[in-house]
C-alpha positions in Angstrom: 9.0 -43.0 -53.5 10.6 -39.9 -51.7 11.3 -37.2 -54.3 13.9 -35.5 -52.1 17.7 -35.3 -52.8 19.9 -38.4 -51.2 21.7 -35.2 -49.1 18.8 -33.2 -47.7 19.9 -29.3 -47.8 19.6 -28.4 -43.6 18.9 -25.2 -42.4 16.5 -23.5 -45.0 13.1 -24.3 -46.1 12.5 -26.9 -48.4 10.1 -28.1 -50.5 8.7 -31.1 -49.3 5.1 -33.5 -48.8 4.1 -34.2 -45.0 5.0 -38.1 -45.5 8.5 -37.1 -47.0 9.1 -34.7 -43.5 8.1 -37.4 -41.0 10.2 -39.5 -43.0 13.3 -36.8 -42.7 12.4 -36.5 -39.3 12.2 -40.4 -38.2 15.8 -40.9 -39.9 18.2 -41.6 -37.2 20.2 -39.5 -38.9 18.4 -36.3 -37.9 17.8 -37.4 -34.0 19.3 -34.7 -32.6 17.7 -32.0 -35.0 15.0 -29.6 -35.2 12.0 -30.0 -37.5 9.8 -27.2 -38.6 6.8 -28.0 -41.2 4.4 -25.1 -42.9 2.7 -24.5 -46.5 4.0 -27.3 -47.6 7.9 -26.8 -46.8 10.0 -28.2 -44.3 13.1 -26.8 -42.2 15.5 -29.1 -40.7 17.7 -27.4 -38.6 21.0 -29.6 -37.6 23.9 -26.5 -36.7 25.1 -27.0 -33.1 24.1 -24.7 -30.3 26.7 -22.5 -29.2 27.6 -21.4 -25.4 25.5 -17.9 -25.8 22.5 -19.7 -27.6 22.5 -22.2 -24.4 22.9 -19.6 -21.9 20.4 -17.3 -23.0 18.0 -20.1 -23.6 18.5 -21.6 -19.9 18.3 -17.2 -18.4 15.4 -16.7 -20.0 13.4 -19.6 -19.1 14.6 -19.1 -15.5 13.7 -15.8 -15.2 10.0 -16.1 -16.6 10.0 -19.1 -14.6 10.8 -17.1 -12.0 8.1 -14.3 -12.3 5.6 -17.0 -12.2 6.4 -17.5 -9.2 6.8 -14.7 -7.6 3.3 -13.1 -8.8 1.4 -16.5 -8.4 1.0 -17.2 -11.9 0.6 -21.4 -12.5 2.6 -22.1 -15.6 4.3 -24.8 -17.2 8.1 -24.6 -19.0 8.7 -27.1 -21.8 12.6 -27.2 -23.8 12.6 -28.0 -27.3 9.1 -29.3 -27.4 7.9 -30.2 -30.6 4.2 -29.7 -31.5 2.2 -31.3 -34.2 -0.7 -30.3 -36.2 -0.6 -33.6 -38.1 -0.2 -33.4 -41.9 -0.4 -29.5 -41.7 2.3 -27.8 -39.6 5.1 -28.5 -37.4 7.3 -26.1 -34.5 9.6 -27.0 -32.3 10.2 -23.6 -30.1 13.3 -23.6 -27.9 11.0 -22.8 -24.9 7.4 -22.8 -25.2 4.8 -21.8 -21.2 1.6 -22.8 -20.7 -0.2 -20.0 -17.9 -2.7 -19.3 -15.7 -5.8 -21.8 -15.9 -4.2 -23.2 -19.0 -1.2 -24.5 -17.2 -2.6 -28.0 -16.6 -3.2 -28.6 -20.2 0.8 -28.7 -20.9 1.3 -32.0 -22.6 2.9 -35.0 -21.4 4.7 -38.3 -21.8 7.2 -38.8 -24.2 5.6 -38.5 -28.0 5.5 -35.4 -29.7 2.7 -32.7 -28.8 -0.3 -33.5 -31.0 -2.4 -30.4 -31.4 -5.0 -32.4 -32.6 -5.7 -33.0 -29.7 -4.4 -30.7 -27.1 -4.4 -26.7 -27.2 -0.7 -24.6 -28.4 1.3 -23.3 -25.6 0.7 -19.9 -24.9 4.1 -18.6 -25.4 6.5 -19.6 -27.6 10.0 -18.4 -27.8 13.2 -19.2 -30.3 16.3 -18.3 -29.3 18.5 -16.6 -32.0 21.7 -17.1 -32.8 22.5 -17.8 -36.7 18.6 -18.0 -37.3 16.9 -14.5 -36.8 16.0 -13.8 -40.2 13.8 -17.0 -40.6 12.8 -16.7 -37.1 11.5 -13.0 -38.2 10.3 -14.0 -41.0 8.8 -17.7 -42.1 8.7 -18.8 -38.7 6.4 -15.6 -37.1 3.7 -17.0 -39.4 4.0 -20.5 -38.5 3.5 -19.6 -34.8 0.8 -17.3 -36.0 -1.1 -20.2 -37.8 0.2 -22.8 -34.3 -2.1 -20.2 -32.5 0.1 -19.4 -29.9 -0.5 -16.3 -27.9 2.5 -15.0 -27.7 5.9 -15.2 -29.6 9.1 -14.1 -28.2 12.3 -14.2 -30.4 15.5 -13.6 -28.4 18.6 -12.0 -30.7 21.5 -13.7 -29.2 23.9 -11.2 -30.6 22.3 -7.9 -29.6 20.7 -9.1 -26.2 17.3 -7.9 -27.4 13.8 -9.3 -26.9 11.6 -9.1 -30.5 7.9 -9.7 -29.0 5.1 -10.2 -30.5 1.1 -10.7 -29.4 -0.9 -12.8 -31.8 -4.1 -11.4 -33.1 -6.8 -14.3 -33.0 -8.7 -13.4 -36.4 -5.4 -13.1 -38.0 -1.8 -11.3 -37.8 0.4 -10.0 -34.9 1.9 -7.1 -33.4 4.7 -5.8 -31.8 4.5 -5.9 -27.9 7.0 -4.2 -25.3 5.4 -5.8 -22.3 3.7 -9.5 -22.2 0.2 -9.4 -22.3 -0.1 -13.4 -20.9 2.1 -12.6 -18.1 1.1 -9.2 -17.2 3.4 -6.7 -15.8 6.3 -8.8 -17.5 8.5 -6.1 -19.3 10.8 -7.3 -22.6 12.9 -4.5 -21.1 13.8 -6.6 -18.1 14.5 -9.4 -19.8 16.8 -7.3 -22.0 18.6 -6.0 -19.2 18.7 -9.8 -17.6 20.5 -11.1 -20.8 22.7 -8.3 -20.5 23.5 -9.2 -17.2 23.9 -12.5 -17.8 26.9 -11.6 -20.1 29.0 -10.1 -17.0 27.5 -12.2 -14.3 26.5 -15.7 -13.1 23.2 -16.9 -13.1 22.8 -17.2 -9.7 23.5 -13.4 -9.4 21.2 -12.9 -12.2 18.2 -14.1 -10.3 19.5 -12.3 -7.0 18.9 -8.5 -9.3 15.6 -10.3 -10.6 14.3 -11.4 -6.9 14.6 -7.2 -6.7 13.1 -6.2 -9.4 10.4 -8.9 -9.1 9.2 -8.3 -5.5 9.0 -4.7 -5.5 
């Protein structure tokens, strides 16, 4: 019998077994959701995403898209993908890349990503709105442990990129320019979110085309 409460508390990390978050998460109730699972805690998070949080989320993924291109570099986008280290650990990254040779192993189909059987992205990034403390904080270690890469945290509110390269035998540290996706600087991307405040999109990539191809 599930131990937790009849209302589940949303947005903050709560104790919780792996059957009783599947559970959480398979209630119809929680559909539209995002579930997070580590050390034995679980985060549902259910709070709406605002105009800002959507907008940086779509300029962001457009413009590393975008350098991909440019400079050659096979990679694979996925939104709100949620990956699954089954019984141990849960993410569900706003946008998450697979790159270079590794670009072909980007999961498919319509189940969740299990990393039981496939590798982690490469990158994973959260965008930031009303979640930057946990994203700092709890969730840095998650991704650490997910063995992504790379994690990017974009604060919504500030139009600043927090990057981060994972250390394989443990840890991470702070970055200013991606190390996956070299040449790719979290100062650019800074001034394309700024940008993106006073322009359109389309514009957006215009600048980007410049700053890409010289």
């Amino acid at each position: 019998m599930s131990t937790l409460p009849t209302k589940l508390p949303t947005d903050t990390w709560v104790v919780a077994t792996w059957d009783e978050f599947i559970q959480t998460v398979e209630d119809p109730a929680y559909q539209k959701a995002k579930g997070y699972y580590y050390k034995g805690q679980m985060r549902i998070e259910t709070m709406s995403v605002g105009p800002d949080h959507a907008k940086d989320n779509g300029i962001i993924a457009t413009t590393v898209t975008l350098f991909g291109a440019i400079k050659g570099i096979p990679l694979n986008c996925l939104d709100n993908c949620s990956y699954r280290k089954t019984g141990i650990r849960e993410c569900q990254p706003d946008i998450s890349y697979y790159v270079g040779e590794r670009s072909q192993l980007a999961p498919t189909g319509t189940s969740i990503a299990n990393l039981d059987v496939i590798p982690p992205p490469d990158i994973a990034i959260e965008i930031s709105d009303s979640t930057l403390a946990d994203d700092k904080g709890e969730k840095r270690l998650l991704y650490e442990d997910t063995g992504v890469a790379e994690y990017w945290i974009v604060d919504v509110q500030k139009a600043e990129i927090i990057a981060f390269e994972i250390i394989p035998n443990g840890g991470s540290r702070r970055i200013t320019q991606s190390q996956i996706l070299p040449g790719l600087e979290m100062a650019v991307l800074e001034e394309t979110l700024r940008r993106s405040r006073q322009m359109s999109h389309s514009q957006v990539v215009a600048w980007l085309l410049t700053q890409f191809q010289s």
